[in-house]
Backbone as JSON, one array per atom type, in Angstrom:
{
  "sequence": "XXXXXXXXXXXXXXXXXXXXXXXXXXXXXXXXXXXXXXXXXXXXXXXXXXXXXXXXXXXXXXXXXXXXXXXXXXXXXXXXXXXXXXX",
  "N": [[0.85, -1.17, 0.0], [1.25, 2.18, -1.27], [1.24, 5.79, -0.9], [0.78, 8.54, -2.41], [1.59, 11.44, -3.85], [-0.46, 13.75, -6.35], [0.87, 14.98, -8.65], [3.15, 12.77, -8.44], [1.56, 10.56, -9.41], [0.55, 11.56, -11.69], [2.87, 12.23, -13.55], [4.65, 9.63, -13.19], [6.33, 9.61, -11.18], [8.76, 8.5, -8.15], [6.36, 6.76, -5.44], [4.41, 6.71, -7.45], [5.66, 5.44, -9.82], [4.28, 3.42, -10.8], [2.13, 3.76, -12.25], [2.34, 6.41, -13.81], [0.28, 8.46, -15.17], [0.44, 10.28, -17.45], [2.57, 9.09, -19.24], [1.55, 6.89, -19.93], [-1.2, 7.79, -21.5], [0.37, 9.27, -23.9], [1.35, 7.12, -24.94], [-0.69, 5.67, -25.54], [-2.07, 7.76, -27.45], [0.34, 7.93, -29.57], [0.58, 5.54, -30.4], [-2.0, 4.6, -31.43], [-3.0, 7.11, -32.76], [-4.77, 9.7, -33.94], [-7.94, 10.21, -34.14], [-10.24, 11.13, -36.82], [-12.99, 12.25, -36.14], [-12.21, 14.47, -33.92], [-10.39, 16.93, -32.6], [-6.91, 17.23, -31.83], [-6.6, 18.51, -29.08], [-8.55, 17.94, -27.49], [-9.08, 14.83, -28.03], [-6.83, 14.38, -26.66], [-7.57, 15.24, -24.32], [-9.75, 13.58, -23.87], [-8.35, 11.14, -23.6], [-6.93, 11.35, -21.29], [-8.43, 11.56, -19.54], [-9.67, 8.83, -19.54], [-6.7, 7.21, -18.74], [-6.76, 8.0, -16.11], [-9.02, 7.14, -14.82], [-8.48, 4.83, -15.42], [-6.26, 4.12, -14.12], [-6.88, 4.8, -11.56], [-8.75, 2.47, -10.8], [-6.79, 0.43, -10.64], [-5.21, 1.56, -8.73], [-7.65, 1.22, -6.47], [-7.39, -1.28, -6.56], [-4.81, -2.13, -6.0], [-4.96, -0.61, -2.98], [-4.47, 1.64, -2.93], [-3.49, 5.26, -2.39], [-4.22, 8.39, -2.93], [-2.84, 11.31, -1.62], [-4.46, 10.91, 0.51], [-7.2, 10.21, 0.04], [-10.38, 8.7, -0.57], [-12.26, 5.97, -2.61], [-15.24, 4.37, -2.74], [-16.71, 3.53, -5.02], [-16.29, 1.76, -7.57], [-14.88, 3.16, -9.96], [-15.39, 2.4, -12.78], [-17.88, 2.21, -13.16], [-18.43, 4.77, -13.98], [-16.93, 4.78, -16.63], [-17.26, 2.94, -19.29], [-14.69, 0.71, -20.93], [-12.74, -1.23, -23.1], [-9.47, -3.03, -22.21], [-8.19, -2.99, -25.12], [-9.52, -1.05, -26.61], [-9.73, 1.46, -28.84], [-10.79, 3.97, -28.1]],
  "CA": [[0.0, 0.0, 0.0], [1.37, 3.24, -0.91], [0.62, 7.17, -0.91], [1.55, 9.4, -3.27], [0.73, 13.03, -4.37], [-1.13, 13.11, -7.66], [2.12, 14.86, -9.48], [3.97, 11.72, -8.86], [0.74, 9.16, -10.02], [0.23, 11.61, -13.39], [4.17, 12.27, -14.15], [4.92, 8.51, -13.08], [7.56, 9.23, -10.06], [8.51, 7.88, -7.08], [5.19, 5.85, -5.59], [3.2, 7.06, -8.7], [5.97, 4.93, -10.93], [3.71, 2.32, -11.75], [0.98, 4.14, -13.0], [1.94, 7.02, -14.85], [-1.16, 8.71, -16.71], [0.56, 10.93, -18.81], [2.96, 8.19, -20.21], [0.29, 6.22, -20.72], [-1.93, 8.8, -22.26], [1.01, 9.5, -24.96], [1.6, 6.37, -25.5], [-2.18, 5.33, -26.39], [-1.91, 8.42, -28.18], [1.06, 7.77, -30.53], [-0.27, 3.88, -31.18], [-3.41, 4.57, -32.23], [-3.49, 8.36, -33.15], [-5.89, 11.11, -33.73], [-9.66, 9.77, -34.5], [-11.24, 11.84, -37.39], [-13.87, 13.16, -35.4], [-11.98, 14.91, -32.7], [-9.44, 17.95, -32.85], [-5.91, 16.63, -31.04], [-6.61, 18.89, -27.52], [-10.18, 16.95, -27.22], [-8.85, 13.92, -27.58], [-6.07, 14.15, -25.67], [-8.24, 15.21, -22.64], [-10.32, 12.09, -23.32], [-6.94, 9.48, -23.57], [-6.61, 11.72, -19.95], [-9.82, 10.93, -18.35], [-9.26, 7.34, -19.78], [-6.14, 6.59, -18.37], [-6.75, 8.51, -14.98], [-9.65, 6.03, -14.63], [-7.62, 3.07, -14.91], [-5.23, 4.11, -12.77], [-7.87, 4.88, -10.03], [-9.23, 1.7, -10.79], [-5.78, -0.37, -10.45], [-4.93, 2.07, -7.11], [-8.31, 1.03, -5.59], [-7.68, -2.42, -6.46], [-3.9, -2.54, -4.95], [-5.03, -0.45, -1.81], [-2.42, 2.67, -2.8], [-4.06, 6.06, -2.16], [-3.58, 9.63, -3.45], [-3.4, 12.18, -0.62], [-5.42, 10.57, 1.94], [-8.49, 10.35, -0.99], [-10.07, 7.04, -1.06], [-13.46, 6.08, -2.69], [-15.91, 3.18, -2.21], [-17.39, 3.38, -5.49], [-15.74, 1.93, -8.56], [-14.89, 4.07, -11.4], [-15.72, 1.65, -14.16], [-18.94, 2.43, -13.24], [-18.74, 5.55, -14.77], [-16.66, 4.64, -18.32], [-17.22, 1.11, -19.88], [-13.82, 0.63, -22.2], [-12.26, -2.47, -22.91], [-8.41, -2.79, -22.7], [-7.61, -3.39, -26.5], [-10.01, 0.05, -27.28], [-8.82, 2.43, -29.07], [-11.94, 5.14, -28.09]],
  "C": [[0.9, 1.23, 0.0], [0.73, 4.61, -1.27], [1.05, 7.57, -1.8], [0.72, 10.35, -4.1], [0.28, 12.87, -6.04], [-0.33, 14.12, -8.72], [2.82, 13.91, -9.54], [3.01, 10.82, -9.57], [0.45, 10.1, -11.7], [2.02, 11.26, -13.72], [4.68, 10.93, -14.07], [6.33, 8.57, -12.03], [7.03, 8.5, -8.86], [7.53, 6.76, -6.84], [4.26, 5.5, -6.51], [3.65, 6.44, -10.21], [5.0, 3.82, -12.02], [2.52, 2.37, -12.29], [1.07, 5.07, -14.48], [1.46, 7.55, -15.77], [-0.66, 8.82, -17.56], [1.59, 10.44, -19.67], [2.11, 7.24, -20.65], [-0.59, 6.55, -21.75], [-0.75, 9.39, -24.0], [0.91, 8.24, -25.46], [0.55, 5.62, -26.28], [-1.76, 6.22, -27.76], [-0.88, 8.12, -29.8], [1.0, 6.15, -31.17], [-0.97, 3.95, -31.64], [-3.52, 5.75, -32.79], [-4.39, 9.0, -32.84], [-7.21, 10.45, -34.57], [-10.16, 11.38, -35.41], [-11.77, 13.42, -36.93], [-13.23, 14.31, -34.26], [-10.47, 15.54, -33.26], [-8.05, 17.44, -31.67], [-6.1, 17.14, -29.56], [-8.02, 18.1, -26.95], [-9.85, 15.6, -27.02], [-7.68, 13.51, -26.67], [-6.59, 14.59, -24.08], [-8.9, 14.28, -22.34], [-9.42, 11.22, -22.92], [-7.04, 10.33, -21.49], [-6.91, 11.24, -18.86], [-9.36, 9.57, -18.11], [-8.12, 6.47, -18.7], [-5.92, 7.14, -16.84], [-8.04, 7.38, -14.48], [-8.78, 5.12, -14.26], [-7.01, 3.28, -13.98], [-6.07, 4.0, -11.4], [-8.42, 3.35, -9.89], [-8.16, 0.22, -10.21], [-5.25, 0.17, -8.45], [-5.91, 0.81, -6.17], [-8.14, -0.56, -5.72], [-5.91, -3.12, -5.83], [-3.91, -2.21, -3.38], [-3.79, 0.97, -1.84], [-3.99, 3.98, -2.83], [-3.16, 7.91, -2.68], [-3.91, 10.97, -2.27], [-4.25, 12.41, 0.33], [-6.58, 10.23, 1.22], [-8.87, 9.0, -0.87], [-11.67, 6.93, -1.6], [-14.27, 4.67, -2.95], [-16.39, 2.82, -3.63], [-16.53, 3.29, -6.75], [-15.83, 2.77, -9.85], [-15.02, 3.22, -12.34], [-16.85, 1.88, -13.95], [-19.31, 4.09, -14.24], [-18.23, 5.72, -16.35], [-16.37, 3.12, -18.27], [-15.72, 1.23, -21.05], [-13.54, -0.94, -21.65], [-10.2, -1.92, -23.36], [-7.81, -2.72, -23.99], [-8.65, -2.19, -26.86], [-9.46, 1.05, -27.84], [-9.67, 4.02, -28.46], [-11.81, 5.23, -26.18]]
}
């Protein structure tokens, strides 16, 4: 179980190494690209959401916490993706 401020869980330091949003969020990004429909700052705030989900979702399921924050109610409840999505 650890803590860690939510500059280390986006940037991927320290406690927040093994999450990393915003390497994650590029890295979707530069695998799959830019969708059509959607201007590059749009979708890069969705890949955001996206991979700030998971992470919350992987936290709450190792028991690691961001600044004392903790919440009872899974976040997949609020976005359905599947890992292999590109959307």
């Amino acid at each position: 179980m650890a803590q860690m401020s939510l500059e280390e869980l986006y940037r991927g330091e320290s406690a927040g190494e093994k999450y990393g949003i915003l390497g994650e969020v590029m890295k979707d990004f530069l695998q799959n690209g830019l969708p059509a429909e959607y201007d590059k700052r749009t979708w890069l705030d969705m890949l955001l959401v996206k991979h700030a989900l998971i992470a919350a979702e992987k936290m709450k399921n190792e028991g690691d916490t961001v600044s004392g924050m903790t919440d009872d109610m899974s976040s997949s409840s609020y976005v359905r993706w599947n890992e292999n999505d590109n959307a």
